[in-house]
C-alpha positions in Angstrom: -10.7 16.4 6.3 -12.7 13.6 8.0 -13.9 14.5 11.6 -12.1 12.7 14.1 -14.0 13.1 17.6 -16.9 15.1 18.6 -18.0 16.0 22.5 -20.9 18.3 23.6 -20.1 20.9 26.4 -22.3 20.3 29.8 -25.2 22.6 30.0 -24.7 25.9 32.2 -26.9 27.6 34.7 -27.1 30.6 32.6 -28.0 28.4 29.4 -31.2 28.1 28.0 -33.2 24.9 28.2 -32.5 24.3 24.1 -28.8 25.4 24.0 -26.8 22.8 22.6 -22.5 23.8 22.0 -20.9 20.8 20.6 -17.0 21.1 19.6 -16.0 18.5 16.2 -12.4 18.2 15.4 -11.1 16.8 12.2 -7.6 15.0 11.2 -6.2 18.4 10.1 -6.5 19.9 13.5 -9.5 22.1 12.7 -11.5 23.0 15.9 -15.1 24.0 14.8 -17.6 25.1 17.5 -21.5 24.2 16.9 -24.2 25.9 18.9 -28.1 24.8 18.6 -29.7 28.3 18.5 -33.5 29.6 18.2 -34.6 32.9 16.3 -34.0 34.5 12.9 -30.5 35.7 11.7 -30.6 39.2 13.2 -31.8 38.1 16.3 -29.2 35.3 16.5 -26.4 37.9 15.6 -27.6 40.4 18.4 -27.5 37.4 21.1 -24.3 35.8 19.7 -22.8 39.9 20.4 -24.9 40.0 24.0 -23.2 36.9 25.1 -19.6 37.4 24.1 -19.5 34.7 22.5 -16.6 34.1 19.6 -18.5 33.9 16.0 -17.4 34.2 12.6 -18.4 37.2 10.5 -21.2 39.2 11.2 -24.6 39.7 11.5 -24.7 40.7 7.3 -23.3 37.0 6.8 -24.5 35.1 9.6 -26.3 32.7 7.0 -22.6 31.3 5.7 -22.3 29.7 8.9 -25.5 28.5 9.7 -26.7 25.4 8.8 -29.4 22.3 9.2 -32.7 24.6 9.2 -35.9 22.9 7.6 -38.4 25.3 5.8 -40.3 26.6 8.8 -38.3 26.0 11.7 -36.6 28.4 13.9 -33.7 26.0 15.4 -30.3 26.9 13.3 -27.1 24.7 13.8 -24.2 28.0 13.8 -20.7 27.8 13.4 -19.8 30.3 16.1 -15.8 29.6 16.0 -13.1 28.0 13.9 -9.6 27.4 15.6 -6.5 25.5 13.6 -4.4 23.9 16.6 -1.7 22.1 14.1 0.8 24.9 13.6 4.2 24.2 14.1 5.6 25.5 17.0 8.1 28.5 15.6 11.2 26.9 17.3 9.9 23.6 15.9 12.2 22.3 12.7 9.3 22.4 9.6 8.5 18.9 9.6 8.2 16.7 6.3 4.4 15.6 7.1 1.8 18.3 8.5 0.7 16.7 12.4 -3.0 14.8 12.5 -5.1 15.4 15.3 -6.2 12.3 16.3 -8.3 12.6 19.9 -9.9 15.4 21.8 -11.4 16.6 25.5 -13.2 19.5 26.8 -12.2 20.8 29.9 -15.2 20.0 32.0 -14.8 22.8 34.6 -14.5 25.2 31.3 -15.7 23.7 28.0 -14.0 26.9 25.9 -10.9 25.3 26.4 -9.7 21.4 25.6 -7.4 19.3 25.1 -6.3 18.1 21.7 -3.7 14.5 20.9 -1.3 14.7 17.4 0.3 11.9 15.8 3.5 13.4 16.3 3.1 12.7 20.3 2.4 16.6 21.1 -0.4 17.3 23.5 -1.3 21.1 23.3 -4.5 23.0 25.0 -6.6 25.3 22.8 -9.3 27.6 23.4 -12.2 28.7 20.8 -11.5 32.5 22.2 -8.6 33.7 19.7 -7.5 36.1 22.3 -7.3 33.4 25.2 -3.5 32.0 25.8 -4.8 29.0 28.2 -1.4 27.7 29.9 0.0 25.4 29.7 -0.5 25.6 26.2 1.3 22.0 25.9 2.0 19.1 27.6 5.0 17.5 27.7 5.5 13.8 26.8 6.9 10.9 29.1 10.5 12.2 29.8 12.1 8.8 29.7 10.5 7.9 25.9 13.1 7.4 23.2 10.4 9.2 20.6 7.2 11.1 21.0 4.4 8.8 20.8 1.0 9.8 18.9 -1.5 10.1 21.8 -4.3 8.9 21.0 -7.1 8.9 24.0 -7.7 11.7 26.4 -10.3 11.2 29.9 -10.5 13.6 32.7 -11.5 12.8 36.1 -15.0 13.0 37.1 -14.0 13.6 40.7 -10.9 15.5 40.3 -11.4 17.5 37.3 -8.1 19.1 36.7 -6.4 15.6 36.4 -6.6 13.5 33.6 -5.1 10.8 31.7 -3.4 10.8 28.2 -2.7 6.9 26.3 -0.1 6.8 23.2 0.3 4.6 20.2 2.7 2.7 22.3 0.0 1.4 25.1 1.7 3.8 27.7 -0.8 6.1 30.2 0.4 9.1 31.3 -1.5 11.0 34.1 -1.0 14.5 34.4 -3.1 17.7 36.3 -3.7 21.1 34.2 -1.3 22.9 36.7 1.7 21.4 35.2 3.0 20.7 31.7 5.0 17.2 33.1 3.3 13.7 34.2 2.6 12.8 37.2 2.6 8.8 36.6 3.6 7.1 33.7 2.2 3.9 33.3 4.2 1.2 31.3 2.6 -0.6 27.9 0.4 -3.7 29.5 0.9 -5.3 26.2 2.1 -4.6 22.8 -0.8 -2.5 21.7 -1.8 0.9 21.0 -4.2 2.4 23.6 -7.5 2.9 21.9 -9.8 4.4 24.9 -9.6 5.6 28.3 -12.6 6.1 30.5 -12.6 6.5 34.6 -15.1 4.6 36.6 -18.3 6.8 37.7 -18.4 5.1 40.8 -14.8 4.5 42.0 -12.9 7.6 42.0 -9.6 5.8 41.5 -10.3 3.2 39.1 -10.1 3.8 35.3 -9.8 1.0 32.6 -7.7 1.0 29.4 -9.2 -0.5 26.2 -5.7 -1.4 23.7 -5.3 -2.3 20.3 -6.0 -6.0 20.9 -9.0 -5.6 22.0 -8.3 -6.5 25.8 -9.9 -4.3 28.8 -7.1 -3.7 31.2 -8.4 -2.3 34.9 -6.0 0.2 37.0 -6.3 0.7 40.7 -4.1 3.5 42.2 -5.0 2.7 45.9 -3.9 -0.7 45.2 -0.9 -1.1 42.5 0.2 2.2 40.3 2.3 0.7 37.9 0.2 -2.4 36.2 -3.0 -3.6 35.7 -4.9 -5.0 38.6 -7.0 -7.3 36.1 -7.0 -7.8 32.1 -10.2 -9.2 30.6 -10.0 -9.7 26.7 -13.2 -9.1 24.4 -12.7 -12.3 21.9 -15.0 -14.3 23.5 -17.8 -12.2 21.8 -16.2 -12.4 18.4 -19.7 -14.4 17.3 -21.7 -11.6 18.6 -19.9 -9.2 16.2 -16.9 -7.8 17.7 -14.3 -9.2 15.4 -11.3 -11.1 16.2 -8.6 -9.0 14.0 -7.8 -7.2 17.2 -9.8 -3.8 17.9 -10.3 -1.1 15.0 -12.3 2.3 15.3 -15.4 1.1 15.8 -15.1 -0.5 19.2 -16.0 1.4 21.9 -17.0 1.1 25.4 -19.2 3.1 28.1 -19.4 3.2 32.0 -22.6 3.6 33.7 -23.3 3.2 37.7 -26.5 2.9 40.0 -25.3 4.0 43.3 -28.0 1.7 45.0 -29.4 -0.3 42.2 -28.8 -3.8 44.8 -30.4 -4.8 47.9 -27.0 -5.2 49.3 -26.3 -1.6 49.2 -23.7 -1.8 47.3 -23.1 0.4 43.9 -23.8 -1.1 40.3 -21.3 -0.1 37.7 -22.2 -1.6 34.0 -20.1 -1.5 30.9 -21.4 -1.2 27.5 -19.3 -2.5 24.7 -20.3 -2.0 21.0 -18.2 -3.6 18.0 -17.9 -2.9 14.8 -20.8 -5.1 13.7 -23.4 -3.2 15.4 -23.6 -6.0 18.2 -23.8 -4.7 22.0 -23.3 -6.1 25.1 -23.9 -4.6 29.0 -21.5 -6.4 31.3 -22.1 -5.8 35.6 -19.1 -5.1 37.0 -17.8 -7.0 40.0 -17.2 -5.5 43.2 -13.9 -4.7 43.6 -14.3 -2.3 40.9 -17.6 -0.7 41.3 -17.8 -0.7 45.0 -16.3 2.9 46.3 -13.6 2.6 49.0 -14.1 4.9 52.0 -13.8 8.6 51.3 -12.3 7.2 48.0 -12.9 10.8 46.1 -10.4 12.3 49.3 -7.8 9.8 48.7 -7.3 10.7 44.9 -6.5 13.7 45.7 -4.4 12.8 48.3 -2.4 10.4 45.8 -2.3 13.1 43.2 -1.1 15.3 45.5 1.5 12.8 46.6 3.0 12.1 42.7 
């Protein structure tokens, strides 16, 4: 099965300088776990054992799972886990069609554990520990949609790290925290298009933008309106640098970046990458209003999280 997403787990204290875990998830709902180790097999099975952490097989058959070493080097790429998160729920009616995975997040206050989006609208949390349960171990869907809706982009909060926000095939955003299975705030479709990526803004703790399936960029404020947009912007006008006009496939994706005192003014920088399907790339500066922080704007998001 073709891999789907792929996200590399923030380096720990206790990790050494060239550790490198990285978590791939493929359409079939297979969770493999990567870890960039140094050392020969035995020594690697004896410090996969130290550690705890989860591996498959033993030290006697390390080498099926290892892969990517040149002829004298000492850096092996290991499969350390495996994790299917597509079973049907035992109360679940066995459906016609097996569920595809479609989108995926670590946790980032505990990359063992993430979040996984199906096609069939479920939104379930796994670990790659087989004895872990994490809980909730799914999320429930808007509770005013007629159908389940595939969900198809995850983001968690850089400044409030248990919330996070879900988008579905139908353009809704759902924003939910990992101490409860219901959303908090369900944000209506902005247009008739599939949400495609969701990414919060690295220097406005409130602010996160919504790329749909037409290709338009669609900003949200919660300190200033919850329910819509506060701007749209769409990304046609560089259809001759590349990025297409037939609306926005797979290949489009975007990236925040912020200099907290990049201006003379004082005030934060916050660029946007965009790269289409062509290869072409652009770097946009984002105006003030959403790159400038409000006061004690981290504070108020939890205060309006706590208030949903």
């Amino acid at each position: 099965a073709p891999v789907v997403a792929l996200a590399l787990a923030p380096p720990t204290a206790a990790a050494e300088a060239e550790d490198l875990v990285a978590t791939s998830l493929d359409s079939a709902g297979r969770l493999l776990v990567w870890q960039l180790l140094e050392g020969s097999l035995t020594q690697l099975g004896e410090r996969l054992s130290e550690e705890g952490l989860p591996r498959e097989g033993d030290g006697l058959n390390l080498d099926a799972f290892a892969y990517g070493q040149t002829v004298g080097a000492r850096l092996r790429l290991v499969r350390t886990s495996a994790v299917h998160v597509c079973a049907t729920p035992v109360r679940a009616v066995a459906a016609v069609l097996p569920a595809t995975a479609l989108c995926l997040a670590l946790l980032p206050l505990d990359p063992s554990r993430c979040l996984v989006g199906l096609d069939n609208g479920r939104l379930v949390q796994v670990s790659r520990y087989a004895n872990a349960r994490p809980s909730p171990a799914e999320f429930a869907p808007p509770p005013d949609s007629s159908r389940a809706r595939a969900v198809t982009c995850l983001a968690f909060s850089p400044s409030l790290c248990s919330a996070f926000l879900a988008g579905r095939a139908d353009g809704s955003v759902s924003l939910y925290t990992l101490s409860a299975s219901l959303p908090l705030l369900v944000l209506e479709p902005p247009a008739l298009a599939p949400a495609v990526q969701l990414l919060w803004s690295p220097s406005r703790p409130c602010v996160f933008l919504l790329l749909d399936g037409d290709a338009t960029l669609h900003f949200y404020d919660l300190l200033e309106r919850r329910w819509a947009p506060t701007a749209s912007a769409p990304l046609y006008s560089h259809a001759k640098s590349g990025f297409g006009t037939a609306g926005c496939d797979a290949q489009v994706r975007l990236a925040l970046g912020a200099r907290v005192e990049a201006r003379r003014s004082g005030g934060a920088c916050c660029y946007l990458g965009v790269v289409g399907g062509g290869g072409a790339a652009a770097v946009h500066l984002l105006e003030e209003a959403q790159a400038v922080p409000r006061p004690n704007e981290a504070y108020r998001l939890h205060e309006v999280v706590d208030g949903l």
